[in-house]
TORKOL-4160 file (C-alpha; in steps of 0.2 Angstrom, whole numbers, padded with zeros to 4 digits, m for minus):
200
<pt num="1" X="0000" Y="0000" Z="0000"/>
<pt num="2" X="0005" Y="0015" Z="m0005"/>
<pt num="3" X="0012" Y="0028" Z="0009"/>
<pt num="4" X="0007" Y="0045" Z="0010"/>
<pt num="5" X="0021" Y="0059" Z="0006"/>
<pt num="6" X="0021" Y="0074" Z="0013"/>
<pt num="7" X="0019" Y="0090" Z="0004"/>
<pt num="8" X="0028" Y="0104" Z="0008"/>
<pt num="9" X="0017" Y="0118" Z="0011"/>
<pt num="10" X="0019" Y="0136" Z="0004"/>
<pt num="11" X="0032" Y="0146" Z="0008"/>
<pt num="12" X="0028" Y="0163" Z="0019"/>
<pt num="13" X="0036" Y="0178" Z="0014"/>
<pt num="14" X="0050" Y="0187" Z="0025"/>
<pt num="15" X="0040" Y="0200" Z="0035"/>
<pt num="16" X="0053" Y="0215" Z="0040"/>
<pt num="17" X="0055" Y="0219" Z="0058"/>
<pt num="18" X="0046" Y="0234" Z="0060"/>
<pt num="19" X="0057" Y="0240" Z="0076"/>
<pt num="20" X="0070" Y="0250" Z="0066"/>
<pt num="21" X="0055" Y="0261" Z="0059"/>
<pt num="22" X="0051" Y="0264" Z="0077"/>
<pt num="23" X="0066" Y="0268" Z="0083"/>
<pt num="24" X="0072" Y="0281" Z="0072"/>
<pt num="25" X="0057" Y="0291" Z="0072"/>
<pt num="26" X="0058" Y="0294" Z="0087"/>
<pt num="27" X="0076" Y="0295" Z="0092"/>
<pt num="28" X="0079" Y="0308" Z="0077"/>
<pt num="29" X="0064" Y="0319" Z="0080"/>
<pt num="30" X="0070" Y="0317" Z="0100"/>
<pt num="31" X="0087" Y="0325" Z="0095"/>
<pt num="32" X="0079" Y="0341" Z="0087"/>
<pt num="33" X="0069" Y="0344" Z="0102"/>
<pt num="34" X="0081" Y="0343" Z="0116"/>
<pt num="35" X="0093" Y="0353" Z="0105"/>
<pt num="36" X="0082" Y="0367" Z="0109"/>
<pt num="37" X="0078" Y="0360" Z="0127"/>
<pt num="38" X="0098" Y="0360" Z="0130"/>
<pt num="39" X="0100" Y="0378" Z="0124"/>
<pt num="40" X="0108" Y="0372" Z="0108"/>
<pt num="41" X="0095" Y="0378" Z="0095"/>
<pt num="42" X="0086" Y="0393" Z="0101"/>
<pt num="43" X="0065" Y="0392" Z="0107"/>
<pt num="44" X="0063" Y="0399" Z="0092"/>
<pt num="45" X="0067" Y="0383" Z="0082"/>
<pt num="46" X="0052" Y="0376" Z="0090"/>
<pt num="47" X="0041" Y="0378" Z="0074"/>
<pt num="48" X="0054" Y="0365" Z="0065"/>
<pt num="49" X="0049" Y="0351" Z="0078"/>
<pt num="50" X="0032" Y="0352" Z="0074"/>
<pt num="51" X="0028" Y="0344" Z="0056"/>
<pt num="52" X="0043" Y="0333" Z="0060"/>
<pt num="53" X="0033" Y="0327" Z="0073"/>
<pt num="54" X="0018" Y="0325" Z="0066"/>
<pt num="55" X="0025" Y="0315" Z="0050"/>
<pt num="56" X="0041" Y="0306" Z="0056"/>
<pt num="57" X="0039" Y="0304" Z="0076"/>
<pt num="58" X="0021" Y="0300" Z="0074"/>
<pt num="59" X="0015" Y="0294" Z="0061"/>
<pt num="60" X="0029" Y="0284" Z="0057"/>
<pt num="61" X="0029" Y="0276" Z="0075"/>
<pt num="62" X="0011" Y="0274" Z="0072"/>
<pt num="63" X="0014" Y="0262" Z="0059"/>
<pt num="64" X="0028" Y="0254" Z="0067"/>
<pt num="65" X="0015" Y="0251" Z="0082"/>
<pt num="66" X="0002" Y="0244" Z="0070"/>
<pt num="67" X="0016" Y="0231" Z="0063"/>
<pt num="68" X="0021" Y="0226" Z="0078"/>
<pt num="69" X="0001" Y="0221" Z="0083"/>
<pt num="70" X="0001" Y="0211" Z="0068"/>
<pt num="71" X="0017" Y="0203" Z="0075"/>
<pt num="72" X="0010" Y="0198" Z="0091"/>
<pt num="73" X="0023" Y="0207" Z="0100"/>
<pt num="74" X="0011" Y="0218" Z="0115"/>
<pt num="75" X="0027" Y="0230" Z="0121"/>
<pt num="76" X="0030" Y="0237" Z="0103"/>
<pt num="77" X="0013" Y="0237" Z="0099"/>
<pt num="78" X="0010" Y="0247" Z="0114"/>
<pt num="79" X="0027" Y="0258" Z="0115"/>
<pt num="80" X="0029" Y="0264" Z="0097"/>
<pt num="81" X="0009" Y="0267" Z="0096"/>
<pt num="82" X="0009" Y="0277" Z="0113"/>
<pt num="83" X="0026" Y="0288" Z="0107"/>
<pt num="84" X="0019" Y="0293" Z="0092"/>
<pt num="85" X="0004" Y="0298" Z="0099"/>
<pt num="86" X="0015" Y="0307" Z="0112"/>
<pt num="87" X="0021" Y="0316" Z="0098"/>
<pt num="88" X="0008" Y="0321" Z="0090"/>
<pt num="89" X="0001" Y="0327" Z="0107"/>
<pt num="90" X="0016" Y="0340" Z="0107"/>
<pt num="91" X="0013" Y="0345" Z="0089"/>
<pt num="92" X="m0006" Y="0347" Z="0090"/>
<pt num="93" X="0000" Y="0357" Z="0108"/>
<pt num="94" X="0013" Y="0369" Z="0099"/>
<pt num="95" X="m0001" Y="0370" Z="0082"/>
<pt num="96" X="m0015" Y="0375" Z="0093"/>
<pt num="97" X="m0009" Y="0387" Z="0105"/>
<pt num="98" X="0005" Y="0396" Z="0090"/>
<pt num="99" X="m0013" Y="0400" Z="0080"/>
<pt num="100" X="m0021" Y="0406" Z="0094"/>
<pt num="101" X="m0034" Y="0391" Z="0097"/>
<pt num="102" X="m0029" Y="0389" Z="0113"/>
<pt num="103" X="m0019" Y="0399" Z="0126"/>
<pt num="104" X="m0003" Y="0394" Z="0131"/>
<pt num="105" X="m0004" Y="0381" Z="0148"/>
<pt num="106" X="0003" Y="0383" Z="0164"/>
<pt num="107" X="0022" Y="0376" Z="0165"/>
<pt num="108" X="0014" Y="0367" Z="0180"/>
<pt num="109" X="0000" Y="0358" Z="0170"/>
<pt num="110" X="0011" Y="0353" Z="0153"/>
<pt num="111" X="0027" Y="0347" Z="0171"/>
<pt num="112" X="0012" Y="0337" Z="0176"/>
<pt num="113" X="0008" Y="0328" Z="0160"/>
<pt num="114" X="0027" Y="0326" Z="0157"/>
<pt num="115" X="0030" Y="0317" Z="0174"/>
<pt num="116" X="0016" Y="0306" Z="0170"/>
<pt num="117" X="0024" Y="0301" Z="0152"/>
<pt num="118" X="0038" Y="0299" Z="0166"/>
<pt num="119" X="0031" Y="0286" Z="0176"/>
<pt num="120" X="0022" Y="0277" Z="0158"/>
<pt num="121" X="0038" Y="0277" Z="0152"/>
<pt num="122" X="0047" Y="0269" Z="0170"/>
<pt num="123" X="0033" Y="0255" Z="0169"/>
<pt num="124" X="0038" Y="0250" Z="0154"/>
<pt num="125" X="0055" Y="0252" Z="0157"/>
<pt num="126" X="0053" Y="0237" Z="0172"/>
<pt num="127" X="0046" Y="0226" Z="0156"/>
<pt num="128" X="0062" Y="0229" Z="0146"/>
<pt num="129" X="0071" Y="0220" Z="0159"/>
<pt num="130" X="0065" Y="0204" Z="0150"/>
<pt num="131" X="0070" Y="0212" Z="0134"/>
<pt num="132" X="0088" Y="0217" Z="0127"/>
<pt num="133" X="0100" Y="0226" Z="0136"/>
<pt num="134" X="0101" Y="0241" Z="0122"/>
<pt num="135" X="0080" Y="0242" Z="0123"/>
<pt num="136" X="0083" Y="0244" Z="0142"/>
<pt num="137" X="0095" Y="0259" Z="0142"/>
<pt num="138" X="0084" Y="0268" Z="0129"/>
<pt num="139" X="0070" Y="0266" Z="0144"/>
<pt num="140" X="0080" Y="0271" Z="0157"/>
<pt num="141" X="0086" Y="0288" Z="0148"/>
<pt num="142" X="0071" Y="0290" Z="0143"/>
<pt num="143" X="0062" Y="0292" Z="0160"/>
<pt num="144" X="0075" Y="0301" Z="0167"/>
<pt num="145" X="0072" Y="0310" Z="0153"/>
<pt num="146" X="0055" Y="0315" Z="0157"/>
<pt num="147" X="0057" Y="0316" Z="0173"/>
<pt num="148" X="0071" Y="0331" Z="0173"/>
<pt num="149" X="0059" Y="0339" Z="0160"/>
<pt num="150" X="0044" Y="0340" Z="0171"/>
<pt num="151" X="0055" Y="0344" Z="0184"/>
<pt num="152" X="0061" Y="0360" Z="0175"/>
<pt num="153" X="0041" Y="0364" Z="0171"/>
<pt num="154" X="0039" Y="0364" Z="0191"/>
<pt num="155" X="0054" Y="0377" Z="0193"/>
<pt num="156" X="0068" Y="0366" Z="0198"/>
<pt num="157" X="0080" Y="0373" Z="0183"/>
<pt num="158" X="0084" Y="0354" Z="0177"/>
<pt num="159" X="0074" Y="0356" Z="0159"/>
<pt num="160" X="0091" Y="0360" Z="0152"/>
<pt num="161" X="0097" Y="0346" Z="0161"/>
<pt num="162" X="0083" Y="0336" Z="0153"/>
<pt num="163" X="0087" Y="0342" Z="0136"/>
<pt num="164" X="0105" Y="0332" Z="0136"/>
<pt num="165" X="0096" Y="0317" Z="0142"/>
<pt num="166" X="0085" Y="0318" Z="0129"/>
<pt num="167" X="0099" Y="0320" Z="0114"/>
<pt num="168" X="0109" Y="0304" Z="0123"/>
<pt num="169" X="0091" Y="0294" Z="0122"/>
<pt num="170" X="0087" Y="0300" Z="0106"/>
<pt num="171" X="0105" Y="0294" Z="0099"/>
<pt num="172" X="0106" Y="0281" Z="0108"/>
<pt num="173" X="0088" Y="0275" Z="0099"/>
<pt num="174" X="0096" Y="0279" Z="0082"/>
<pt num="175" X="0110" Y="0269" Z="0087"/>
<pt num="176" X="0100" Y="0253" Z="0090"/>
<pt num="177" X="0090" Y="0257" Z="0076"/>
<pt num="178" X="0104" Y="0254" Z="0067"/>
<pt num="179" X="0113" Y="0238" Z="0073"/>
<pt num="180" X="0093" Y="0230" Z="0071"/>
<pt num="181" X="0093" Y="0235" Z="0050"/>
<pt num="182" X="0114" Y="0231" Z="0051"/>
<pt num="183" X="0108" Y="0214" Z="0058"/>
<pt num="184" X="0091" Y="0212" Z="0047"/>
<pt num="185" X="0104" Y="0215" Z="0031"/>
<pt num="186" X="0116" Y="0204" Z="0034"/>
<pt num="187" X="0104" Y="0190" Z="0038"/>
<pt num="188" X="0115" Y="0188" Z="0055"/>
<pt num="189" X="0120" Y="0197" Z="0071"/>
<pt num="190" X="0132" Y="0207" Z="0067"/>
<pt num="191" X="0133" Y="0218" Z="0083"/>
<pt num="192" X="0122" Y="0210" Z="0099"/>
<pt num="193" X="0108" Y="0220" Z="0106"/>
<pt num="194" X="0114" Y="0212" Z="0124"/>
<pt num="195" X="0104" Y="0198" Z="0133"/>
<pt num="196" X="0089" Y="0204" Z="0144"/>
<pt num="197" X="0092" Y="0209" Z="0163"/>
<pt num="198" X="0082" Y="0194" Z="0169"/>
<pt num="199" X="0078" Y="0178" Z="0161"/>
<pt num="200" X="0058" Y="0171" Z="0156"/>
């Protein structure tokens, strides 16, 4: 009798990763805004943030976050999605109140929605410990980040501060960014992301 042979089924096509996108979006549009938060661009630059914002540190996050849903994978799902949205929360914010829609808020009030994007952002940093060494350190500058930021809202003088943290989390995202599309092209790990803090 006969035995039955095993037909190979179709082949899938490669999906790309969509973490790269992510990650550069919105380590590059980080890096113009804390230049002006650091004092190294004037306040006045403030109107360059704004599309930039809009088109490439949200909506391209966006994407990223949508692609990551359809990868299964919950933390990028939820972290590029929520960034991007942060962004456009800033641009809408900056749009708004430069056309006269809406007068400018207190300091205290925009410090009290960044220290809450702070502790958002410090929750998920306590989930990166099961990820890669180079998605912690992003985490952890980025919180800090948004801490000295609402800090300097609330008249403690660290926004200045705040604005270096940001350039090191914004470069440090590019950085990683780059070694996940370096690794992706040459179909093997080229440079390691580093192992995760704790193990599943």
């Amino acid at each position: 009798m006969p035995q039955a042979v095993d037909m190979p089924g179709p082949t899938l096509p490669k999906t790309a990763n969509p973490a790269p996108l992510g990650l550069a979006a919105f380590g590059l549009t980080t890096c113009v805004l804390s230049a002006i938060n650091a004092g190294m661009l004037p306040h006045e630059a403030v109107p360059v943030v704004v599309p930039l914002a809009f088109a490439y540190g949200g909506v391209a996050q966006i994407i990223a976050g949508i692609l990551e849903f359809c990868a299964g994978n919950t933390f990028g799902m939820v972290a590029f999605t929520s960034y991007g949205l942060f962004w456009w929360w800033f641009a809408f914010l900056q749009w708004t109140v430069g056309a006269g829609w809406l007068k400018p808020a207190p300091a205290p009030a925009v410090a009290t929605v960044l220290l809450m994007w702070g502790i958002f952002t410090f929750l998920l940093w306590i989930v990166t410990f099961r990820t890669s060494k180079a998605v912690f350190s992003i985490f952890l500058f980025l919180w800090i980040t948004f801490f000295l930021l609402a800090a300097g809202d609330f008249g403690y003088g660290t926004g200045r501060l705040g604005g270096y943290f940001g350039l090191l989390t914004g470069f440090d995202a590019l950085f990683v960014a780059f070694i996940e599309i370096l690794n992706a092209t040459a179909n093997r790990t080229v440079i390691p992301l580093g192992n995760p803090i704790l193990r599943t």
